[in-house]
N, C-alpha and C positions, 0 to 999 in steps of 0.2 A: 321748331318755330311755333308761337303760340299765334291763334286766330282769333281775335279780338273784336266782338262783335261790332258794324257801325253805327248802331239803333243805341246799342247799351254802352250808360257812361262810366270813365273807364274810372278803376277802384284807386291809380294814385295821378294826380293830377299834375299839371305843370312841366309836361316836355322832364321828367325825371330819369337820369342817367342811374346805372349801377354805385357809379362813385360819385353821386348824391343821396343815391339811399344812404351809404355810407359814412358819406358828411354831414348828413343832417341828423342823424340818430345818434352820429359816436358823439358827436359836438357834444350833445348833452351831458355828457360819460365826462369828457378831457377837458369840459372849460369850468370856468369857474363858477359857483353855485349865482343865479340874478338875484336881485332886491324881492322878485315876485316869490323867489322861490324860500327864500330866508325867513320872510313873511309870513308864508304859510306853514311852514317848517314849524318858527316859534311859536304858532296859535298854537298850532296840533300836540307842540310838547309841553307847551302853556295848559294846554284842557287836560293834557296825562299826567303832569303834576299836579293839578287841582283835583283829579280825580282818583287820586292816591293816595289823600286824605281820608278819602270814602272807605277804599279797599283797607288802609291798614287799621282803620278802626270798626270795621267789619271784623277782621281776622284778632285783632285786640279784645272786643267785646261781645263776638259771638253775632253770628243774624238775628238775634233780638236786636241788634239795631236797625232792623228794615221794619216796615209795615205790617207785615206777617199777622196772621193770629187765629185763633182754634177752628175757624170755618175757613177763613180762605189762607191755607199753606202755601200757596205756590201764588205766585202773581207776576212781582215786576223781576223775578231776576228768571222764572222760566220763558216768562215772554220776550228777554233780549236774548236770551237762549235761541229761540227756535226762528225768533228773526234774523239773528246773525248767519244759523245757518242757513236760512235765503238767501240771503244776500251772495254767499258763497257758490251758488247752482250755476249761475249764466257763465261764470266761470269753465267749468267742467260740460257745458253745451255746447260752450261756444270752439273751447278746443277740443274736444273731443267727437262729441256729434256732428257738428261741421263739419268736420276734417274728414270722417267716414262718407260724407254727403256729399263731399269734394266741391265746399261755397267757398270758392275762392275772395271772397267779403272777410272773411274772419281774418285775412292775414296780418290785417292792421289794431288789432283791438285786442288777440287772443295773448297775449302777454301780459296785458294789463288786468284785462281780466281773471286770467290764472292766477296773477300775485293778488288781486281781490280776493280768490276764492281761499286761499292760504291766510291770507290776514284776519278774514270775515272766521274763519273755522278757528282760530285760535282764541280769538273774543270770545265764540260761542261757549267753548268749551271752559272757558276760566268762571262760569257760571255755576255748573253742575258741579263744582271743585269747591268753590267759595261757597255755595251752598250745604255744605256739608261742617262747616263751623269750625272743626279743626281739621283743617286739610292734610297737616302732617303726620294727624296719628292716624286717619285710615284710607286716604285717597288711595294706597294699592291695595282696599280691598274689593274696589272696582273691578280688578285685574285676576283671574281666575289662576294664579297663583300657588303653586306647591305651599302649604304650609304645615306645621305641628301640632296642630290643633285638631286632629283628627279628618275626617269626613269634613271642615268647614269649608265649603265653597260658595260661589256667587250664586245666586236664585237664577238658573238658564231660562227661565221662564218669564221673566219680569224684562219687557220692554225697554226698561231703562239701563240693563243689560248690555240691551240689542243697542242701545244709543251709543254706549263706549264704543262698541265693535264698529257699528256703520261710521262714526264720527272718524276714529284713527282708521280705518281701513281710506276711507274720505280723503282725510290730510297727508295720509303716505302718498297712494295713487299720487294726486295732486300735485303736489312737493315733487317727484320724483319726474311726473310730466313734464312743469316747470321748467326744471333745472335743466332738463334734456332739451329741452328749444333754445336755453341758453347757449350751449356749450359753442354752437358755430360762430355765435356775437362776440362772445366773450374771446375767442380765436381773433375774430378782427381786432377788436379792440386793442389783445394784446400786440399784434403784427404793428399797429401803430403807435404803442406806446414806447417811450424811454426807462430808464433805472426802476422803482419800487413798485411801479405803477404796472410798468410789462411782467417783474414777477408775481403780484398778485391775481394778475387774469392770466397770466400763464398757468399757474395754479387752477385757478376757477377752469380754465378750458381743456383742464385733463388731457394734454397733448393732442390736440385735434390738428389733425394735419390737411385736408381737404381733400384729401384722395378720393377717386371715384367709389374706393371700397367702402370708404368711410360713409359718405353721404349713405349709402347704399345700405349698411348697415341704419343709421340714424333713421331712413323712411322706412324702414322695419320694424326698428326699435317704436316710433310714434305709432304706425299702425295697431302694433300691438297696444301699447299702453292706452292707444283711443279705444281700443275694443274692450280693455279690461274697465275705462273708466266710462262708458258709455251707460254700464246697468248701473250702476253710483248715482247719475242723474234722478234715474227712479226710483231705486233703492232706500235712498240714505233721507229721503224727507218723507217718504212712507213707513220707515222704520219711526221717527220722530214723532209721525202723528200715529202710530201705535203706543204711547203714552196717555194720548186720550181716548182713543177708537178703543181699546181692549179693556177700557173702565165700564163702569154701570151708570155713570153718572149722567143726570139727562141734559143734553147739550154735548156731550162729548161720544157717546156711543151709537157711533156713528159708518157706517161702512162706506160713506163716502169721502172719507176725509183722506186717504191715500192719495187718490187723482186730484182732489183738490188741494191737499197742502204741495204737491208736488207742481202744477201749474201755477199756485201762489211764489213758491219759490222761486217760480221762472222767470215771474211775473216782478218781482221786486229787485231779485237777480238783475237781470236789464237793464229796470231803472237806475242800480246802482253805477253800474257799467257807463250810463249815459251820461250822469252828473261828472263820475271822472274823468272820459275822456272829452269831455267840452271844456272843460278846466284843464287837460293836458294840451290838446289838441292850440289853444290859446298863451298859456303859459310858455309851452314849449317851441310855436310856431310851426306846428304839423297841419296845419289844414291842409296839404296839399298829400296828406297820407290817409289821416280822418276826417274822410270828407263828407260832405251832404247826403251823398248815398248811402255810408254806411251809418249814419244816423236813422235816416229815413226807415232803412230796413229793420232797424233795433226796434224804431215806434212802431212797426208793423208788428213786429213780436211781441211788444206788449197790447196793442191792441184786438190780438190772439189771446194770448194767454188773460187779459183781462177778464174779456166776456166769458171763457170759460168759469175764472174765479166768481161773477157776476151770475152765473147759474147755477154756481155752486149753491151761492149762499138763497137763490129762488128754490134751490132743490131741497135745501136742508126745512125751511118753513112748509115745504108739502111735507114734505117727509111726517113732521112733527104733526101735521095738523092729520094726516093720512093712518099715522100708528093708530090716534085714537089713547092713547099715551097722555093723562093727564097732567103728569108732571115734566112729561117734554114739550109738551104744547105750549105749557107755562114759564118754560126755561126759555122759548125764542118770545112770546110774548113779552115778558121782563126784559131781554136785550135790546127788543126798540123800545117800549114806553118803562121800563123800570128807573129805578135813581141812575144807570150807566147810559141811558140814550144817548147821551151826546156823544157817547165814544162810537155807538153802534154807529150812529148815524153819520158821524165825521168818515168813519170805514168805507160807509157806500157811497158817500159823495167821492172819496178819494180814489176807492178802487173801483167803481163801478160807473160814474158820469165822466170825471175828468180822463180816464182812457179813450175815451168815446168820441171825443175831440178830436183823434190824431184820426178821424177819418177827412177830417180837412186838409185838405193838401196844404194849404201855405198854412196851417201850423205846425202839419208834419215836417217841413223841413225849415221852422222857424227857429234857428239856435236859441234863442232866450224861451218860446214859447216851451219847447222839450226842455231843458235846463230846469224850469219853474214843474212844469208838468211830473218831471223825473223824483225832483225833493218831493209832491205832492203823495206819490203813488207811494214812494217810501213812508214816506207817513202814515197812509192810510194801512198800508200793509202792520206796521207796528200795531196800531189799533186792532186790525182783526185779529192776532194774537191773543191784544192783550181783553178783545172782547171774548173771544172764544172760552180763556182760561179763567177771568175772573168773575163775570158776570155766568157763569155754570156753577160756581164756587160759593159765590157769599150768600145766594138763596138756595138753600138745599130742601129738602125734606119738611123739616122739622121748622116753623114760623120761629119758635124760640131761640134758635140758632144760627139766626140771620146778621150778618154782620157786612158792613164797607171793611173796604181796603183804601188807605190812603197811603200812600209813599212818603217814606222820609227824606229827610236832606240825604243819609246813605244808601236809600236806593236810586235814587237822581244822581247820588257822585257815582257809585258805578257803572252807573251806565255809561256817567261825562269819561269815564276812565278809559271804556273800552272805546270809545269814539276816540280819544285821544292815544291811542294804541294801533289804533285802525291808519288815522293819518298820518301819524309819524313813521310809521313804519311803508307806507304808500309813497308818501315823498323821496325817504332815502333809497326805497327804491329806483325811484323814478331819477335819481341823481345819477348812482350810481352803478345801475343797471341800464341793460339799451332798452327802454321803454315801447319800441316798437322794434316785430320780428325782422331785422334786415334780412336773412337767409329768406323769409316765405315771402315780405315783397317784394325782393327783386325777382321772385318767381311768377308776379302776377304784371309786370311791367312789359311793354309791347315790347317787342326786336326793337333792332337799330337798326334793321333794314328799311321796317315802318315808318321810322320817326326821318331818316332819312329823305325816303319818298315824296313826304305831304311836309 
């Protein structure tokens, strides 16, 4: 019997039975798609065809059709690189560290955000791929790879390396966690379905039978997979900002960018998380699963991890002005008053004032105020990216060598691409997956002795 504090509000609301966890999650799975959900559906594969354009005439005529040029290389397709894999972190926190931490909060959200973090990592990675202009004559040479060519191998040295490894080590883990929370859902689901429907999740649920041995095995198998995907949280976005941290360049050689791109990540992570499930949560008619508390506690995480990112960037300006470093002193001067101000500064309104709000309580738990707050923090987080990467880049050294970066129509379409990748791929999940863990919340729902009593 589980004891259920009487102070603390409880995580699924509404007098919920075992066989209403049930009903209200599979619903989603066995009826038939709403007008809401068709809706969104067609925007998301609306933006992936519009942004298909971009990509095949990318890979048609080479990345000289981005922005690109002899001072700044890298701009708008590393910077949706290292944001997508933000987005993808709160993913891997929230089931994995949680789960070790034993916050019985995560049982309603870690689903979705796991399939975030899988979708967010696959965006990412079609960056570093497409960036390479013909991806079919050398993308495996990424891959450390036996070949004929004598001694030719990958530079083990070189960061971007480290990127492939930590990224696919990332999306395995992930994917494999994923799936393994699935299998007990997917067991229901099939138990209730008829003809093509029961054998395709019969399939998906690899014969899960519910044996006490089974389950048994299953809280072993996640203990483990949390312990292996726990240093991934830290790992994989410290490996990303060793791309810029192990350069010479001023604005990027920096030994604090580890703990900071990794609380950035956590920090955008979240936000993302929130925007979705206010949108499922609504769509799907789960408030009474995603409820105000576990909002509330999300804004606290970000209002954590914010301020950290908010010292970061007060730490890097001493830093700079502390080396005595003339050319790094002038790399963070250039970022607020240079030609890119406005992006600097849109950054710290977005990641550093507007987090700062949710110590208000009725905006903390104001659905449209976090809804608005969550798109903001995403935004901002793009900018510091794209502030870190570009504005370090187009004033270098050399006054003669000074150049902008402006985006073209194809790096605007691929980004619309991977956004359109991201949601299409969110929704049919959300269709046709059980969107919320039934096996973990009916582990957090009070006895029937309880519900009986009162």
């Amino acid at each position: 019997m589980q004891v259920t504090s009487s102070v603390r509000e409880p995580l699924v609301t509404g007098g919920k039975t075992y066989h209403d966890v049930t009903h209200d999650v599979s619903r989603q799975v066995e009826g038939k798609p709403s007008l809401s959900w068709f809706l969104a559906f067609l925007t998301a594969a609306g933006v992936l065809a519009l942004g298909s354009i971009a990509l095949l005439a990318t890979l048609w005529e080479g990345i000289g059709m981005w922005g690109l040029n002899k001072t700044v290389g890298w701009a708008w397709d590393i910077t949706n690189f290292v944001w997508w894999v933000g987005i993808g972190h709160a993913g891997t926190l929230i089931s994995a560290v949680l789960l070790l931490f034993r916050q019985k909060w995560r049982t309603s959200i870690n689903r979705a955000a796991e399939a975030m973090t899988i979708f967010a990592v696959i965006c990412a990675a079609m960056f570093p791929v497409i960036h390479m202009g013909r991806p079919w004559l050398g993308a495996y040479w990424a891959l450390p790879l036996p070949n004929t060519f004598g001694s030719l191998w990958v530079n083990f040295n070189s960061p971007l390396l480290w990127d492939v490894f930590a990224i696919s080590t990332y999306f395995s883990v992930s994917l494999v966690f994923w799936y393994i929370g699935l299998i007990p859902d997917f067991a229901t689901i099939r138990d209730r379905a008829t003809g093509l429907r029961k054998t395709i999740y019969g399939a998906l649920s690899f014969g899960w039978d519910g044996a006490a041995k089974t389950w048994m095995r299953y809280e072993s198998v996640s203990l483990i997979l949390a312990g292996l995907a726990t240093p991934l949280v830290l790992s994989v976005h410290t490996i990303v900002s060793f791309d810029f941290a192990t350069s010479v360049i001023p604005g990027w050689h920096t030994t604090i960018f580890p703990p900071y791109f990794v609380a950035g990540a956590i920090f955008s992570g979240f936000a993302m998380v929130l925007t979705l499930m206010i949108i499922t949560r609504k769509v799907f008619k789960l408030e009474d699963y995603i409820t105000m508390g576990h909002i509330e506690l999300m804004n606290i995480v970000i209002i954590i991890t914010g301020s950290i990112v908010g010292i970061a960037y007060i730490t890097e300006f001493f830093i700079a002005w502390y080396s005595g470093v003339e050319a790094e002193q002038y790399a963070f001067i250039n970022r607020a008053t240079g030609p890119y101000w406005w992006a600097y500064w849109s950054m710290m309104t977005c990641n550093v004032i507007s987090p700062q709000l949710f110590w208000i309580k009725k905006i903390r738990t104001s659905i449209i105020a976090t809804f608005i707050l969550s798109l903001v923090v995403n935004i901002g987080m793009w900018f510091e990216r794209f502030v870190i990467i570009v504005t370090s880049l187009h004033r270098d050294y050399l006054p003669s060598s000074w150049a902008m970066f402006y985006p073209t129509w194809a790096d605007v379409g691929v980004y619309l691409f991977t956004f359109g990748l991201f949601f299409t791929l969110f929704f049919l999940f959300a269709k046709f997956f059980p969107v919320i863990n039934m096996a973990e919340v009916k582990s957090v729902l009070k006895s029937s002795s309880e519900k009986v009593s009162k």
